[in-house]
N, C-alpha and C positions, 0 to 999 in steps of 0.2 A: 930749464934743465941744463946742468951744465955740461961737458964739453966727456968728463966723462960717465956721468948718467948714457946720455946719449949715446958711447961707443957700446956699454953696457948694456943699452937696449937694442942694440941694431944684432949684436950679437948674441944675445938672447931667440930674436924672430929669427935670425939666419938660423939658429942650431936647432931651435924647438917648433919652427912656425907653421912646416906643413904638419910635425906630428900633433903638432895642438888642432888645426882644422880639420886630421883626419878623425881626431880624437872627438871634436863636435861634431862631425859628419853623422858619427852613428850614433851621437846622444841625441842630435834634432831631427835623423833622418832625410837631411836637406844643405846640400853645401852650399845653397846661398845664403840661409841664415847660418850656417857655420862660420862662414866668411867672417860674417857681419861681426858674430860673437866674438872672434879672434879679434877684427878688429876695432872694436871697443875695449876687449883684454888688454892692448898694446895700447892702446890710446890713456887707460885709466895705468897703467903703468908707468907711463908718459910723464902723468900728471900727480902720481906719487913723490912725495918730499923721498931722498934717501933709497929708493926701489935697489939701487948698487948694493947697497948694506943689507938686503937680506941674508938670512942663514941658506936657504932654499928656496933658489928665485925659481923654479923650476915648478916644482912644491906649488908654491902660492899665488903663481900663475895657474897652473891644474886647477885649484881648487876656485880661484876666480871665474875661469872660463865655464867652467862646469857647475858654478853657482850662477852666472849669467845665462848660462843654456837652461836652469832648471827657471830661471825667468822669461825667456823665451818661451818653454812650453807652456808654462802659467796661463803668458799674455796668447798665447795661440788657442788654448781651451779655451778659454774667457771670449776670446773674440768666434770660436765656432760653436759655441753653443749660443752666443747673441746672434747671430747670424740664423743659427737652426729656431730658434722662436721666433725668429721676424718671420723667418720663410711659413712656420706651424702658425703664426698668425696671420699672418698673410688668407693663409689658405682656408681659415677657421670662415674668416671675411666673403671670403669666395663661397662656401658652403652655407650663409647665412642667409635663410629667406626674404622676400619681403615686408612681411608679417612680423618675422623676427625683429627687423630694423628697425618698425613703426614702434615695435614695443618696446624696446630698446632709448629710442629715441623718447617716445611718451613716458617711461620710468623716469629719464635723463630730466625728461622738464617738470616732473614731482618732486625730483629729489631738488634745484633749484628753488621751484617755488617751495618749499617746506626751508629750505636755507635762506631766503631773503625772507620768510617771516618769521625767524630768528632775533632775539635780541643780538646786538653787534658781539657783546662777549661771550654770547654762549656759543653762537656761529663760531669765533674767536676761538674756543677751548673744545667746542666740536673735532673741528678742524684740524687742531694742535694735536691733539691723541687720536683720531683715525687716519688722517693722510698723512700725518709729521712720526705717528709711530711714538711720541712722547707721553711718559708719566704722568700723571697727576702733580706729584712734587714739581718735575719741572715744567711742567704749562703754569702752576701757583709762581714759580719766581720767574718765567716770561710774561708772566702777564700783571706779577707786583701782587699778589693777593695770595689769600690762604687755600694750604686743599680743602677743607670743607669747602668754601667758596667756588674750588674747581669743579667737586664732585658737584655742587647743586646746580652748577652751569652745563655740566652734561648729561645730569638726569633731566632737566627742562627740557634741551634741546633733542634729548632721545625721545622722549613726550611729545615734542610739537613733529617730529619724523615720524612716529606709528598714530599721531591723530591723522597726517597728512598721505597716510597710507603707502608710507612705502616699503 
């Protein structure tokens, strides 16, 4: 940054810096992550080519800082509702009988034993479309073969799961 970037930016936080953090305070409800936000605002301003040459530096920090806060709240929902299903699973665990766990556990090793007596690719393309969440189309070009090929590898394997009762 050169020499007047720099006097540019310093003058900028002196005239705008508490009303940019007061201005986050009530968008986050929290002036330590308001802090935070202003100072990553300053920091990616910093590190902008040209930041002096704006039309409305003023403007485009606003709209920064306040698209930074709307990622803040994002990353804060995200992280409190993982947190609220740990704690609702957690507790689901706690509520869970003895009884329940055996059966639990005895389903756990039918569903094993019915996937090791699987041929390798249709475990392969089981596998690929229920825990991977994949197509048909794309388990046939991870796996180098055609969809018909794919479907008849998960109707076997759906076969050998309700022979092996589960």
């Amino acid at each position: 940054m050169t020499k007047a970037n720099m006097k540019w930016l310093e003058h900028l936080i002196q005239q705008h810096g508490t009303a940019l953090e007061r201005f986050l305070t009530r968008k986050l409800n929290n002036a330590e992550d308001a802090a935070e936000v202003a100072q990553e605002t300053f920091l990616k301003l910093h590190n902008l080519e040209h930041a002096n040459e704006l039309d409305d530096a003023k403007a485009f920090m606003y709209r920064m800082a306040g698209n930074m806060a709307i990622d803040q709240i994002r990353r804060r929902d995200v992280h409190d509702k993982y947190i609220s299903s740990e704690m609702h699973d957690e507790s689901k665990y706690h509520d869970t009988s003895p009884e329940q766990l055996i059966s639990a556990q005895q389903q756990l090793q039918r569903v094993e034993q019915a996937m090791n007596g699987m041929s390798v690719k249709a475990r392969q393309a089981f596998l690929l479309h229920r825990k991977s969440g994949l197509s048909y189309a794309q388990i046939a070009e991870e796996m180098n073969t055609s969809v018909s090929s794919v479907e008849k590898l998960i109707i076997q394997a759906l076969k050998h799961c309700r022979q092996a009762a589960i």
